[in-house]
N, C-alpha and C positions, 0 to 999 in steps of 0.2 A: 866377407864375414863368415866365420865359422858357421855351419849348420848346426851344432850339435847344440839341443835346449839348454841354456844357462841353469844350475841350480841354484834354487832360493830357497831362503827359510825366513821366518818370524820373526822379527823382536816383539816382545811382550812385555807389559808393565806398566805402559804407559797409559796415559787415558784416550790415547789413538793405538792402532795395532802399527808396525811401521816397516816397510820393508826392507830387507838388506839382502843382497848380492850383487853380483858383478857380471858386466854384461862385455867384454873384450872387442875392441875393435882394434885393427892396425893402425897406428896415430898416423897423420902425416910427417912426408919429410920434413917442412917447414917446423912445425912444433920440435920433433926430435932433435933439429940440430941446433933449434935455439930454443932450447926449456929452459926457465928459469933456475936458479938455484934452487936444489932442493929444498931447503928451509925457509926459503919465503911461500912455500904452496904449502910446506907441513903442519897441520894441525896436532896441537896436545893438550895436557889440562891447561884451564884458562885460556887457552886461544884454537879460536877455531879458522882454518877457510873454507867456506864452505861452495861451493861449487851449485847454483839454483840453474835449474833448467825446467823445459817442459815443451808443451805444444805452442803454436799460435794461439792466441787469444783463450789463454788458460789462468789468467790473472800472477803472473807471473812479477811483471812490477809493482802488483798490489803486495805481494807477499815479501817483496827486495824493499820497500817500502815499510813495509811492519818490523821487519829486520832492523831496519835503521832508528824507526823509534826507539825502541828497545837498546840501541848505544852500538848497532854495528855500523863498518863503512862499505859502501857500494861499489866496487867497477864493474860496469854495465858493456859488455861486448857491442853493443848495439851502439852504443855513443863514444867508446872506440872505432870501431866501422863506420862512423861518419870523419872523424879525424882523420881517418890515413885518406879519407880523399878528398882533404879539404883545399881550397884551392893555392897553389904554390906548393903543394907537396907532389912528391914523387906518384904518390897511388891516384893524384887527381891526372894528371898531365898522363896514366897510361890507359885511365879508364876512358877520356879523351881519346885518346886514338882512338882505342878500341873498338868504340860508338860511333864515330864519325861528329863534324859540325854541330847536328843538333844535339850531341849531348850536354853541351853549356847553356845554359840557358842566357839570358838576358843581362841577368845579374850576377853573373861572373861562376853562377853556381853550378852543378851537375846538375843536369835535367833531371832529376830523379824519375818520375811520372813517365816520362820517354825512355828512359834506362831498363824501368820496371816491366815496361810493356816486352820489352825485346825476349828479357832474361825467361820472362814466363813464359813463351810459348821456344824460347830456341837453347838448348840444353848445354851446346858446345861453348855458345857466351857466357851464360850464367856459369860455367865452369871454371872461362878465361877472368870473369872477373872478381870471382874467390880467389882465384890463384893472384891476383892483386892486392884485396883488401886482408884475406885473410892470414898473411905472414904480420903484415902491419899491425895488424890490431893483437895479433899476439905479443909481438915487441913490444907493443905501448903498454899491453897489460903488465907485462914485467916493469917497467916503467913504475906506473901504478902500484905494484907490491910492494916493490923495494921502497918509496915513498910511505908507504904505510907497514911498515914493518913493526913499528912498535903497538902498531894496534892488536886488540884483543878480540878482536870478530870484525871480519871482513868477507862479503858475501860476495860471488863475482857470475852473475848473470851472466848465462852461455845459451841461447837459446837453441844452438844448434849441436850441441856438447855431444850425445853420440852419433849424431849424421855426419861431423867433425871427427869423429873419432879421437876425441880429444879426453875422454873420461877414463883413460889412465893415469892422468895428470892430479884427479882430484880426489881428496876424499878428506871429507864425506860428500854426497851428491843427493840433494834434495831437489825430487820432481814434484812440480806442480800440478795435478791432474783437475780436468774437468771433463766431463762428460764430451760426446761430440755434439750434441744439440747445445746443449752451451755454449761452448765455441763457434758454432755457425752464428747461436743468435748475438753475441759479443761481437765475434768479427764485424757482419753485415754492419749492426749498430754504428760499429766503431769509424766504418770505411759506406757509407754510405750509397756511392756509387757505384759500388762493388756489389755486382747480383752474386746469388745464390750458387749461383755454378762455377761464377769465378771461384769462389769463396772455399766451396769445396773441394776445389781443385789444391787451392792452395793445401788446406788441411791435410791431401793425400801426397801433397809433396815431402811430405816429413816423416818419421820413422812415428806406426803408431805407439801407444801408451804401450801397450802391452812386451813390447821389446824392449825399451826403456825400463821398465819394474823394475826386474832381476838386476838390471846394473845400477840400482840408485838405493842409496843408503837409508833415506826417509822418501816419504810421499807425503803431500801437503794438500788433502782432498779440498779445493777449491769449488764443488758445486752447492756450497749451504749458502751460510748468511757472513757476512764480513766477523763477524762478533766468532760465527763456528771457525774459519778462517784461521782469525788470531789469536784461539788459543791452541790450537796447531804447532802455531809459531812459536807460542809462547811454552811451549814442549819442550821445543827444542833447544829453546835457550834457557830454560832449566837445566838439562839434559848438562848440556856443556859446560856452563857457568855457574852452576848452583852446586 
C-alpha cells in the first residue's frame, strides 16, 4: 500500500457532516480479471450501488438492514462466502483438503469452529483459504447484480472491502463506524465464548477506522441510539433518491 496520507475533504449540508475521499489499494488478481460489467457496479441518478463496509461488530447488518426497509436490495459478501463452500461445490471439496478429516463435521458441513481455530493463529492458511473463497464469492456477486439489475438501490456488504483491496470497484462506499469499546462490548456479547483477548485480537486483524475514512464516501456513526443510526441512513437515501 502506498505510504503517502490520502487526502480528504468535507461534504457539508447535511444533518451529519460526511466524508469523502479515496483510499487506493491494489485490487487482487482474481477481482481484475473477472470484474463485472461496468454498469451493473455504476451508480447514477435514481439508482445507486452502494458498497457498505466497516469493522467487526460495528452494526454493519443493522444498517444493510435499514437499507432494505427503506426499498433497497442486499448482497451480503458474508452469505456469498458461505455458498462458495457449500458442500458439492468446488470451494467446499478444496477447503477439505486444505484442513484435513476433521474439517467436515458430522453433518456433511465444514467444521467451521475447527476451521476458525486454525485460520486465527496460522496466517499462511488463512491466506490459502481466501484464495479459495474469495474468487468465488466475487463470481457469485456478479451473479447477484446481474439478477438485480433493474433495481434502484442495491447495497453489497463487503466487510472486508479495503483489506480486499477491492474498493476501486465501488462507489460510493459507506463505512460504518463504532467506537472500539463498542465493538469489544458487541462482539464479546455477540460470541460469548470468546474472551476479551481473543476478541481483541480479532479487532487488530483488520484495517483500523481511520485508514478507511479517506477511502469511504459517507460514514454511518453507529455508537448512538438505533433511532440516531437511522436517520443516518435515512440521509443518505434522501441524498440519492429524493
Amino acid at each position: 500500500m502506498d505510504d503517502q496520507k490520502p487526502q480528504c475533504r468535507r461534504l457539508t449540508g447535511f444533518e451529519h457532516e460526511l466524508e469523502v475521499g479515496r483510499l487506493l489499494t491494489p485490487p487482487p488478481d482474481w477481482a481484475s480479471e473477472n470484474k463485472p460489467d461496468a454498469e451493473m457496479l455504476e451508480s447514477g441518478p435514481g439508482r445507486v450501488r452502494l458498497a457498505l463496509t466497516g469493522g467487526i461488530a460495528t452494526g454493519k447488518s443493522t444498517v444493510a438492514r435499514m437499507f432494505v426497509e427503506l426499498g433497497a436490495r442486499e448482497i451480503d459478501f458474508d452469505h456469498l462466502a458461505r455458498l462458495a463452500v457449500e458442500p458439492g461445490s468446488k470451494g467446499f471439496e478444496s477447503a477439505a483438503a486444505l484442513f484435513g478429516p476433521e474439517a467436515v463435521g458430522a453433518d456433511g458441513q465444514l467444521n467451521r469452529p475447527f476451521i476458525g481455530k486454525i485460520v486465527f493463529s496460522d496466517p499462511e492458511k488463512k491466506k490459502a483459504l481466501e484464495s479459495i473463497i474469495h474468487p468465488e464469492t466475487w463470481r457469485l456477486m456478479g451473479e447477484h447484480l446481474k439478477a438485480m439489475a433493474d433495481e434502484k438501490a442495491v447495497v453489497i456488504s463487503v466487510p472486508l472491502l479495503f483489506e480486499a483491496g477491492l474498493e476501486t470497484f465501488f462507489s460510493p462506499i459507506a463505512l460504518v463506524f463504532a467506537s472500539s469499546a463498542a465493538q469489544l462490548k458487541r462482539l464479546t456479547a455477540r460470541s460469548p465464548e470468546m474472551g476479551e483477548e481473543q476478541a481483541l485480537r480479532m479487532m487488530a486483524g483488520q484495517w483500523p477506522t481511520s485508514a478507511k475514512l479517506c477511502g469511504s464516501t459517507h460514514v454511518i456513526n453507529n455508537n448512538g441510539s438505533l433511532e440516531e443510526t437511522f436517520r443516518q441512513v435515512q440521509d443518505l437515501w434522501k441524498f440519492y433518491f429524493s
